[in-house]
N, C-alpha and C positions, 0 to 999 in steps of 0.2 A: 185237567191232565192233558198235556199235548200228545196224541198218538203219530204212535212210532213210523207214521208216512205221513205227514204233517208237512205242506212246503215250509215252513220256516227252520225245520229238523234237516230239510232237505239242500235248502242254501249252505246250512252251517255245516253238513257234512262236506257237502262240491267245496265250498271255502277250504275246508279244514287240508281237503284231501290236495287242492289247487296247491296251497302254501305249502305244504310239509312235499311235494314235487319239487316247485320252486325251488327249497333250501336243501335237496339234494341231487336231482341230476343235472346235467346240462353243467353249468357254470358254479351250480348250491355246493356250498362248502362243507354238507355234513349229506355225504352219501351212502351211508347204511339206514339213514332214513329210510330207503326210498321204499325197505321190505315193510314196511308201514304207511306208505304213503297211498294206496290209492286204496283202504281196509274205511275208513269211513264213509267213502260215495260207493265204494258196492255194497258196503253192507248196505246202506238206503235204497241204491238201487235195486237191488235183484228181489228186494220185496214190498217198495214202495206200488204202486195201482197206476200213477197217472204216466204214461209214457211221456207223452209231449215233456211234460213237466222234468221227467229225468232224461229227455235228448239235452232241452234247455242245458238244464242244468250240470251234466256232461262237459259241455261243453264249455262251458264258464271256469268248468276245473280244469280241463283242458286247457283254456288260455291261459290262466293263473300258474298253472305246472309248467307252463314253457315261456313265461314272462323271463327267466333269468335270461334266457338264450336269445331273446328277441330285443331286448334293452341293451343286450355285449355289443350287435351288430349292426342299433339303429342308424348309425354314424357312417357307418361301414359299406352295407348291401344297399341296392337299387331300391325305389320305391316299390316297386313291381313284385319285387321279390317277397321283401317287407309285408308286402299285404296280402299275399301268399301266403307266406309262412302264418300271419294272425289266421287267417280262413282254414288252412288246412289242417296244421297240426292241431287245433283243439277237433276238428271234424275227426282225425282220426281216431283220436280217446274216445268220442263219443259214440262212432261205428262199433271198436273194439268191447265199450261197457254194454250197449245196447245188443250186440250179439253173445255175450258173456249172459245178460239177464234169461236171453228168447232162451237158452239150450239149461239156464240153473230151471227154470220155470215149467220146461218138457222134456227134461232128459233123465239120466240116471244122476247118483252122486258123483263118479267118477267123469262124467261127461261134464259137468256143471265146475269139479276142478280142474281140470284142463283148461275146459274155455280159453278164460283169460290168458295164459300163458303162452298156449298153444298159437291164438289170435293174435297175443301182441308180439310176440317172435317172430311168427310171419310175415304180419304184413311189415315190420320193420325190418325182416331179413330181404322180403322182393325189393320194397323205399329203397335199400340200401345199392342195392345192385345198380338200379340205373340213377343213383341221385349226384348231382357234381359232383357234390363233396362225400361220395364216398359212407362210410358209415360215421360221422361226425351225427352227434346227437344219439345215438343208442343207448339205450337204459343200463344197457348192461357194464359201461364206464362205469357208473355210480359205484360200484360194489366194488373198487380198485382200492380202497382202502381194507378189506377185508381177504387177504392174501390166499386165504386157506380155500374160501369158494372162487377165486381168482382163476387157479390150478384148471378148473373147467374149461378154461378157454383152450388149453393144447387139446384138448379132442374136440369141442365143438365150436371154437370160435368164440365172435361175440355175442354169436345166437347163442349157447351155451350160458352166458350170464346174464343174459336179458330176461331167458326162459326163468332162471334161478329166482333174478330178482322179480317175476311175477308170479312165479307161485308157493311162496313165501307167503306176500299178501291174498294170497285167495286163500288159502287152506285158513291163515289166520279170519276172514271173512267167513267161512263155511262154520268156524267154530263158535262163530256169534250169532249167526244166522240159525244156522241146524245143530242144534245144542243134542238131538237125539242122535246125529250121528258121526259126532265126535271121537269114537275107535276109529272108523273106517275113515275119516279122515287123517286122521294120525298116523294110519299106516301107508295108506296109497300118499300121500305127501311124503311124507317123515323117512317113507324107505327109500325114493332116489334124493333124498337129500344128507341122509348119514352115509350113503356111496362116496356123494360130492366131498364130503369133509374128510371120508377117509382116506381116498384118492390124495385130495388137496395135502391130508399129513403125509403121506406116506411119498408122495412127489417131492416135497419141500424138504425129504429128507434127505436128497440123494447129493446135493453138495456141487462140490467140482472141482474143475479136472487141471485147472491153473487159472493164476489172476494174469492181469493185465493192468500198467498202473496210466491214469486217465488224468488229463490236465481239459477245461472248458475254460475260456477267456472271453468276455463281451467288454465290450463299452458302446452302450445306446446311444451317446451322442456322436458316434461313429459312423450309426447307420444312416445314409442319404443316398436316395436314389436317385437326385437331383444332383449331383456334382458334376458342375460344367467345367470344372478346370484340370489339370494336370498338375500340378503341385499340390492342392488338395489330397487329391487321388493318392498324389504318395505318401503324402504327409499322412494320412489316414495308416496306409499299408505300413511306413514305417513305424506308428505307434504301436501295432500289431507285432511287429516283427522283434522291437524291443522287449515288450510284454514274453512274447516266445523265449526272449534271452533270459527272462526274470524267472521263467516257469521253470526253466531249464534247470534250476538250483535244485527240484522236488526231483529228480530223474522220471518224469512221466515217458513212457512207453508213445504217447500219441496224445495231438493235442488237434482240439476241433474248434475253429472257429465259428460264429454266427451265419446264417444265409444272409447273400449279399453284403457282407463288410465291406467288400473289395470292391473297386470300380477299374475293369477293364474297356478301353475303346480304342478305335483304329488311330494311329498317328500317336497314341500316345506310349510312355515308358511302360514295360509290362509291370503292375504291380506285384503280381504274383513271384518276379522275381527275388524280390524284397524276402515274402515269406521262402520260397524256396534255398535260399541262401540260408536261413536260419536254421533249418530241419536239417541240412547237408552240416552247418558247424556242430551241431550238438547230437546230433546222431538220431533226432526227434523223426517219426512220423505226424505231419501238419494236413487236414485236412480245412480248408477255406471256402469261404463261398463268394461266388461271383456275380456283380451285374454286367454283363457284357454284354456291348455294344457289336453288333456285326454291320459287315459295311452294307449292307441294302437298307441299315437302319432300325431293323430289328433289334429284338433282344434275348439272352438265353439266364436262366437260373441256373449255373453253373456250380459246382462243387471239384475241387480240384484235391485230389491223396496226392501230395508230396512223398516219398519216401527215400530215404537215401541212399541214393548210388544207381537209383532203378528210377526207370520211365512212369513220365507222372499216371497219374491212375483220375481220368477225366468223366464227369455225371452229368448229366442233362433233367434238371428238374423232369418230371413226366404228367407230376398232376398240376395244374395250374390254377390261382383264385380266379374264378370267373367273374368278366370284370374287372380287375386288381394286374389284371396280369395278362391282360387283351394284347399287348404287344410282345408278349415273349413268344417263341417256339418251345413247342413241347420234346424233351425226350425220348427217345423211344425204347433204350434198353435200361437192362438193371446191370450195376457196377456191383462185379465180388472179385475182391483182389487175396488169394488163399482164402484164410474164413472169415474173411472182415468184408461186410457188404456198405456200401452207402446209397443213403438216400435223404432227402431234402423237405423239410418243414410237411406238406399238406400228401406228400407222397405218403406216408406214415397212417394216411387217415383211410386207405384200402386196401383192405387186408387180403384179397385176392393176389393184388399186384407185390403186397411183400410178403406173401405166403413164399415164391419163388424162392427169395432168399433161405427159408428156412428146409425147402425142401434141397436145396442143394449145398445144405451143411455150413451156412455162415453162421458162426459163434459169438460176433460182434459187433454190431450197427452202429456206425457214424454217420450224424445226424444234425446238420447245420440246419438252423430257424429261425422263424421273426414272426411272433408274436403279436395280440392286442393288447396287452397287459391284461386285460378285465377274462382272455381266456385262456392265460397262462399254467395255471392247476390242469385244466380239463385236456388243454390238445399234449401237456407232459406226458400226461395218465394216458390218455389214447398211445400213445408211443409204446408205453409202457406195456399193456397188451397188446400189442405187437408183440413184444419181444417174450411175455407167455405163451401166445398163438403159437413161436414156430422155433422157441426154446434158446431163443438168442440172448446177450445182455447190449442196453441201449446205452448208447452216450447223445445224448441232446442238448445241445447249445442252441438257446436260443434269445438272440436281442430280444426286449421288452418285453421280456417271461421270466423264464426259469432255465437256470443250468440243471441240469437232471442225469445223473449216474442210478441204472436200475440194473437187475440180474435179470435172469431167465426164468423166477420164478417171482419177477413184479414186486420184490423188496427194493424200495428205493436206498440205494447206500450212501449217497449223496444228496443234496438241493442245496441251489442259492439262487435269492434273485436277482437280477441284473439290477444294472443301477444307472441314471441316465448320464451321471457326469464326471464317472470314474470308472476305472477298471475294475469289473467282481472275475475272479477267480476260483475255479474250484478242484481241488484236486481228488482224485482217489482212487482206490484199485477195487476192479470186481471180478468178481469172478466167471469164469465161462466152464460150460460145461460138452463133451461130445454128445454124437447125436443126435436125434431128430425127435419133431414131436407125430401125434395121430392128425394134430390139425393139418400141419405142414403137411402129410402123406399123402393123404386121403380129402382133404379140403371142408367146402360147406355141404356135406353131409347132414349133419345135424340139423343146417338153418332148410333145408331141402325137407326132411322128414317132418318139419313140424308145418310146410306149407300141405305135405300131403295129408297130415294128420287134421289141420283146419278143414277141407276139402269131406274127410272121413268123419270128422264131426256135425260138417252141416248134414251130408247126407242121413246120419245118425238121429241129425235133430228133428229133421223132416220126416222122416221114420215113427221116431216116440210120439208125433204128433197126430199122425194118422192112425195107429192104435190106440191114443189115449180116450 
């Protein structure tokens, strides 16, 4: 009979728990996994004997859980980086299990279900603060499929769903583990999580307050950011600008083109007049993206609001791919024209910097992008909480992704995916709602309390340790 801390019990849990990560956050296409996803390496862990053996092992699961995200990028990111992210992200799983074990092993039962949740909020909520990219990679995306614990993001962010989606999996973990104390799990769990759900229903019932009808247009084989000619350039704009006259037929309220479709540079015809001309015959608001060239040779990620009869409404990309985009100039403000705000592909992935929008009552985000393909589900869905953070609806267009129409309560009412060697089109109306949310108010609150509750926990652990 093989006993139950047995390393080959112990592989096949790190395996089981690595995969079933894998195939839900980051890039994995089944994201309510993930409230099961890490219940077979703690259950092993937190009462397995050999430490070393469950750092190891940790860690193993750790690489294995963030293999989706490290294979979308290998093409992509620096070697440096690359071997970074293999080093670090599994080291962190393994710090969060390994202190998750020290306080289940000397503390009370409520100490021991916090832990994990408490720890991985955390340190993914500080990771997030100073990381390039923003909160890209949060656990708390995964659970974008499940609308109803979605709802938690307008008060706590995406610390709010990260927190969710970890302690789901511990309580489920406490229940295999500690079979004796199976009420008091049920209840110290079970009670902020039937809040969450009733919250979640009772938010998603409230509606809204008018639609808006939405037109997204790509064609991939459009996008170059390599166009050295001027007839290109407009040959490109006028395909656009045609497509604008074809959409015209659905009466769309506003139509968003892809980041960078357009190629503006010095000495040459203004492309953007092409689309401006369109938006003035059909009465359309056109919002377009631009790679423009300035004359010291630089370059800006450009988003241009056409609207008719009225002065263009001009954005300056703000976050930039580092690396990818070494030569642009970054932004420095945020564009809100009445309540429609815009912002640009990886600007979407900081939720601090488009908190602003939400606190100063924009009801609709237009959103020009340009995708990997391979991470087109995941940076949609990130947009998409966005627009539950701070109670907006998103319109995202993005080359070599996803067209994406979502509400303010993260229901997706549109998708389509682009296609490389024809026009995809998508039309549709969403709805907006007034008002503001608690996340938008008030901010990361919530990701703050759960660093000081880490903090209150160790000192708690180091406590039960000294009296025990």
């Amino acid at each position: 009979m093989i006993r139950k801390d047995h390393p080959y019990l112990g592989i096949v849990a790190a395996a089981t728990t690595g995969l079933l990560f894998w195939a839900s956050r980051d890039t994995g296409p089944s994201g309510p996994l993930v409230l099961i996803a890490p219940i077979p390496w703690l259950a092993y862990a937190l009462t397995a004997e050999r430490v070393v053996w469950i750092a190891v092992l940790s860690f193993l699961a750790g690489t294995l859980g963030r293999l989706g995200l490290i294979l979308t990028y290998i093409t992509v990111i620096p070697p440096a980086v690359l071997i970074l992210w293999i080093i670090f992200l599994p080291l962190w799983f393994m710090g969060t299990v390994l202190l998750t074990r020290w306080l289940y092993r000397s503390a009370s039962l409520w100490m021991a279900l916090l832990a994990y949740p408490v720890f991985s909020t955390a340190s993914e909520f500080l990771f997030n603060l100073v990381s390039p990219h923003g909160s890209f990679g949060s656990l708390g995306y995964a659970l974008i499929d499940l609308p109803i614990l979605v709802q938690a993001a307008s008060v706590g962010g995406i610390a709010a769903l990260t927190f969710m989606g970890s302690l789901v999996p511990m309580a489920g973990t406490l229940f295999i583990i500690s079979p004796h104390s199976r009420g008091h799990t049920a209840l110290l769990a079970g009670a902020p999580l039937i809040v969450v759900l009733i919250f979640g229903a009772v938010r998603m019932e409230h509606g809204y307050d008018r639609q808006v009808a939405v037109s997204l247009i790509a064609v991939d084989a459009l996008q170059d950011d390599d166009v050295r000619d001027e007839p290109t350039a407009l040959r490109n704009a006028k395909a656009y600008a045609d497509m604008i006259d074809t959409s015209a037929g659905t009466r769309p309220d506003i139509i968003v083109l892809p980041e960078k479709s357009l190629i503006r540079k010095p000495g040459w015809s203004d492309t953007g007049t092409l689309i401006r001309s369109a938006a003035e015959q059909y009465g359309i608001s056109v919002v377009a993206g631009f790679n423009e060239t300035l004359a010291d040779g630089h370059h800006t990620n450009t988003a241009e609001f056409y609207q008719p009869m009225q002065q263009n409404g001009r954005y300056l990309k703000r976050r930039l791919i580092p690396g990818l985009e070494s030569e642009f100039v970054s932004g420095t403000e945020n564009l809100i024209i009445g309540s429609t705000g815009i912002a640009i592909c990886k600007d979407m992935d900081f939720a601090a910097a488009i908190r602003d929008y939400g606190r100063r009552g924009v009801q609709l985000m237009l959103v020009p992008a340009w995708d990997f393909r391979a991470d087109a589900r995941l940076h949609a869905r990130m947009a998409v909480v966005r627009g539950v953070e701070n109670g907006f609806a998103v319109v995202r267009a993005a080359a070599n992704g996803l067209l994406t129409v979502s509400d303010a309560y993260g229901e997706i009412i549109a998708e389509k995916a682009t296609a490389k060697d024809e026009a995809v089109v998508l039309s549709a109306k969403v709805g907006l709602r007034d008002g503001t949310t608690l996340y938008a108010l008030f901010g990361d609150v919530f990701g703050w309390l759960t660093v000081v509750g880490s903090v209150l926990l160790i000192i708690r652990g180091f406590r039960s340790m000294r009296t025990a």
